[in-house]
Residue frames as qw, qx, qy, qz and C-alpha x, y, z in Angstrom:
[[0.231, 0.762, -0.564, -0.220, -51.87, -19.43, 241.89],
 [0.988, 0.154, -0.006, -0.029, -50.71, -22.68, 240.45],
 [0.658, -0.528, 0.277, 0.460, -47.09, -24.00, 241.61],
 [0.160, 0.768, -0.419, -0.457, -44.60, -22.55, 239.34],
 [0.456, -0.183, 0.870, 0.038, -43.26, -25.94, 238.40],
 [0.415, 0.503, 0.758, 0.011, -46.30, -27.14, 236.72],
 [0.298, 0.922, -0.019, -0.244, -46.56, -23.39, 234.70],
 [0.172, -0.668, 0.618, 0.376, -42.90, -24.11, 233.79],
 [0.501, 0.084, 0.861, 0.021, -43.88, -27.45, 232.63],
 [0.565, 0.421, 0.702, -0.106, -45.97, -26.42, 230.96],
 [0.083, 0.899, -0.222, -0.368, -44.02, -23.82, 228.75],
 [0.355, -0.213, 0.858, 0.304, -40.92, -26.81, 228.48],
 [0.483, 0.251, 0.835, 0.079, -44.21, -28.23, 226.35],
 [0.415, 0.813, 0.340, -0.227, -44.51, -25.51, 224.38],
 [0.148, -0.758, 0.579, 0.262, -41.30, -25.15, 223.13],
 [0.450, -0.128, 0.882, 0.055, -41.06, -28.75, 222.87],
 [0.545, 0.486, 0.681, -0.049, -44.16, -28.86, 220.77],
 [0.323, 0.905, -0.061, -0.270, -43.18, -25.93, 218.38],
 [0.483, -0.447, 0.742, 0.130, -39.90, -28.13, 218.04],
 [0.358, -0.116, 0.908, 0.185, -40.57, -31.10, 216.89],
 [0.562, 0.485, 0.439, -0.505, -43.92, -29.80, 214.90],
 [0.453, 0.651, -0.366, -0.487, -42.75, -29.92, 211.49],
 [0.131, 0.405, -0.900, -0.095, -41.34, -33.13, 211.46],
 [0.379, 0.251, 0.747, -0.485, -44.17, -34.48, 213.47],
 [0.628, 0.597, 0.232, -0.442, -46.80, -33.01, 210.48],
 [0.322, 0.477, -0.693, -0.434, -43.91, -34.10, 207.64],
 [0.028, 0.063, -0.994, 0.091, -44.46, -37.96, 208.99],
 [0.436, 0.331, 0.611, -0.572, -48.31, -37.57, 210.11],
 [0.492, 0.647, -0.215, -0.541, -48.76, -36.52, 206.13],
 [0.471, 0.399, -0.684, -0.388, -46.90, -39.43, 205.09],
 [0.321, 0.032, 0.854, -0.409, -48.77, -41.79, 207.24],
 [0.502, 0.521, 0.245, -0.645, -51.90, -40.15, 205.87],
 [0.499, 0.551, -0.467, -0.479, -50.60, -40.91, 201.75],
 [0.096, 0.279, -0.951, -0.090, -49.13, -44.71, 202.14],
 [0.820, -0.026, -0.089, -0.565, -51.33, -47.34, 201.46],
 [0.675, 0.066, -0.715, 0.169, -48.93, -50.52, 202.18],
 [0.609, -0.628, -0.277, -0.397, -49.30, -51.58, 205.25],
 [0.808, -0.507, -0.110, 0.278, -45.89, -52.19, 206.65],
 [0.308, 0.569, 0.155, 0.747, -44.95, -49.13, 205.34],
 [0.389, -0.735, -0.048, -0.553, -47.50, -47.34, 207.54],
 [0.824, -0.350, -0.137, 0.424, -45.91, -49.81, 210.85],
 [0.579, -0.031, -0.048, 0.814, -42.24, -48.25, 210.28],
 [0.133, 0.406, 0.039, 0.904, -43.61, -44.57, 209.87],
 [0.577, -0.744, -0.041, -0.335, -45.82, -44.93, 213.30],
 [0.745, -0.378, -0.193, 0.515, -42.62, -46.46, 215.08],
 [0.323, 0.169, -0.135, 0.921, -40.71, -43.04, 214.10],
 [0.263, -0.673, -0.209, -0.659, -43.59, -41.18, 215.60],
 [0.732, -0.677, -0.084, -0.005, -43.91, -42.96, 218.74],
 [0.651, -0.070, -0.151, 0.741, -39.83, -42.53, 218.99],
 [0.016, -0.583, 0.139, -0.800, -40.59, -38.17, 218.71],
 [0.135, 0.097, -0.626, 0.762, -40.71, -37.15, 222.50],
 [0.098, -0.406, -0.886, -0.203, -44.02, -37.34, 224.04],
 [0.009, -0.682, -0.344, 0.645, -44.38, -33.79, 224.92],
 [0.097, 0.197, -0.365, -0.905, -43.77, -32.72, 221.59],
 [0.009, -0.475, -0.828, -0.299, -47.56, -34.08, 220.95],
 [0.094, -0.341, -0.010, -0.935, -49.79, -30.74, 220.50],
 [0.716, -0.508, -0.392, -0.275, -52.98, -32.77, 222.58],
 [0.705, 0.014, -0.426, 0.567, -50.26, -32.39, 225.36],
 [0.176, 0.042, -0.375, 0.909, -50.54, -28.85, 226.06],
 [0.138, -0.640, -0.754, -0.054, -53.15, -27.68, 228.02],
 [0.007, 0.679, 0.223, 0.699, -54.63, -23.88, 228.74],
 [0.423, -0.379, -0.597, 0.567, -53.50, -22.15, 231.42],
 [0.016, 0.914, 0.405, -0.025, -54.73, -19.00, 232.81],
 [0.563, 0.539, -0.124, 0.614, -51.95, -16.28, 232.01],
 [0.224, -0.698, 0.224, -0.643, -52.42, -14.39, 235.21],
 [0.728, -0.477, 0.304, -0.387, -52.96, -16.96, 237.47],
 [0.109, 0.293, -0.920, -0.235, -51.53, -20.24, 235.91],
 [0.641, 0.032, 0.653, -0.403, -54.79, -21.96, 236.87],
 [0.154, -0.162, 0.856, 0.467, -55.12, -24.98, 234.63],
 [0.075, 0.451, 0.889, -0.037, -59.08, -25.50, 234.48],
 [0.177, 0.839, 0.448, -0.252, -62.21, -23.20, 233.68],
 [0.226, -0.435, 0.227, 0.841, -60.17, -21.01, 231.21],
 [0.410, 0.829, 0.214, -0.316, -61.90, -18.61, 228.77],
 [0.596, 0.328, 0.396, 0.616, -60.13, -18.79, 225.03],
 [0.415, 0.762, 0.210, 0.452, -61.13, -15.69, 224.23],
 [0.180, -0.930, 0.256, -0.192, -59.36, -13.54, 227.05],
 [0.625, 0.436, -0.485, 0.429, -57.15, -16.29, 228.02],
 [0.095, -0.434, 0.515, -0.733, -58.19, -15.92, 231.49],
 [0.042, -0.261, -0.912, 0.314, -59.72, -18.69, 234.59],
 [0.295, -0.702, -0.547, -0.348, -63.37, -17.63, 235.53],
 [0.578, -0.519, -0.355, 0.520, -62.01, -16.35, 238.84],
 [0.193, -0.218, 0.180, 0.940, -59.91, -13.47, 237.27],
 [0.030, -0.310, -0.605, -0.733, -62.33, -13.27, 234.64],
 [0.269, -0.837, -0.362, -0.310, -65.41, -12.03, 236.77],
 [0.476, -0.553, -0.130, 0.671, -63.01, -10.18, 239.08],
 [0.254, -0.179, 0.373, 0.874, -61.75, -7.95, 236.14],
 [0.133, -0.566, -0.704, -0.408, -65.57, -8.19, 234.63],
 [0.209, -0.847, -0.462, 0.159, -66.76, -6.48, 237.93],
 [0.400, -0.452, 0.138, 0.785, -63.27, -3.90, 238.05],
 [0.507, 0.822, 0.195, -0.172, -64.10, -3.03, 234.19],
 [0.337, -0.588, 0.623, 0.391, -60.79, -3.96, 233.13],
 [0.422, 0.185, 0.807, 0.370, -62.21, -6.34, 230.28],
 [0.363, 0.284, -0.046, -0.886, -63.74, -3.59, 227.63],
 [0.490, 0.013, -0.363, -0.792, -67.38, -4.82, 226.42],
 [0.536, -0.258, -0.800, -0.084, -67.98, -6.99, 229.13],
 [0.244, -0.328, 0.201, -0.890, -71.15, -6.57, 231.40],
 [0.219, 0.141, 0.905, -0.337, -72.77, -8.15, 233.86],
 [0.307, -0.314, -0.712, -0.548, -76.02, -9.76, 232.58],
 [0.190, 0.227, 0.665, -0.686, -78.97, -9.08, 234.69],
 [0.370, -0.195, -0.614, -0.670, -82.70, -9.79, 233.71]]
C-alpha cells in the first residue's frame, strides 16, 4: 500500500488539473495561433503563473486498489502485483495464464 498522503496528493492533482484545464487549453491554443513574437512571451508568462499541478504531465497512474504508483496496467487500472493475484483468483474475466 502506498502512504495515503501521496494517494491524496495525488487526487488534490486531479481536481487541480480538471480546474484549471480549460483555461490552460484556451491560452495553449492561443500560443499555438500568434505569430508575433512578444505576443507569444506575455501568453507563456500567464501559463507559467497557472499552478503547477494544474499541468496534466503532472498526474501520474496509480493503482486503484493498492495506490502503487509504478508497473500499472491502463487497461484494468491495476499494479502487476494485484493484477496476477486477481489473474490467478479469476476475478479479471478473459484473463489466463499463458503457458506453452
Amino acid at each position: 500500500m502506498a502512504k495515503k498522503a501521496m494517494v491524496e496528493r495525488e487526487k488534490k492533482r486531479a481536481k487541480m488539473v480538471d480546474k484549471y484545464w480549460d483555461k490552460r487549453q484556451d491560452l495553449l491554443d492561443e500560443f499555438r495561433q500568434t505569430a508575433d513574437p512578444l505576443e507569444k512571451l506575455e501568453i507563456h508568462r500567464k501559463i507559467q503563473r497557472l499552478p503547477r499541478n494544474s499541468a496534466p504531465n503532472r498526474r501520474m497512474n496509480r493503482c486503484w486498489a493498492t495506490g502503487r504508483p509504478r508497473a500499472v496496467y491502463r487497461d484494468f487500472g491495476l499494479c502487476r502485483n494485484v493484477l496476477r493475484d486477481w489473474a490467478h483468483k479469476g476475478l479479471l474475466p478473459g484473463v489466463v495464464k499463458s503457458s506453452w
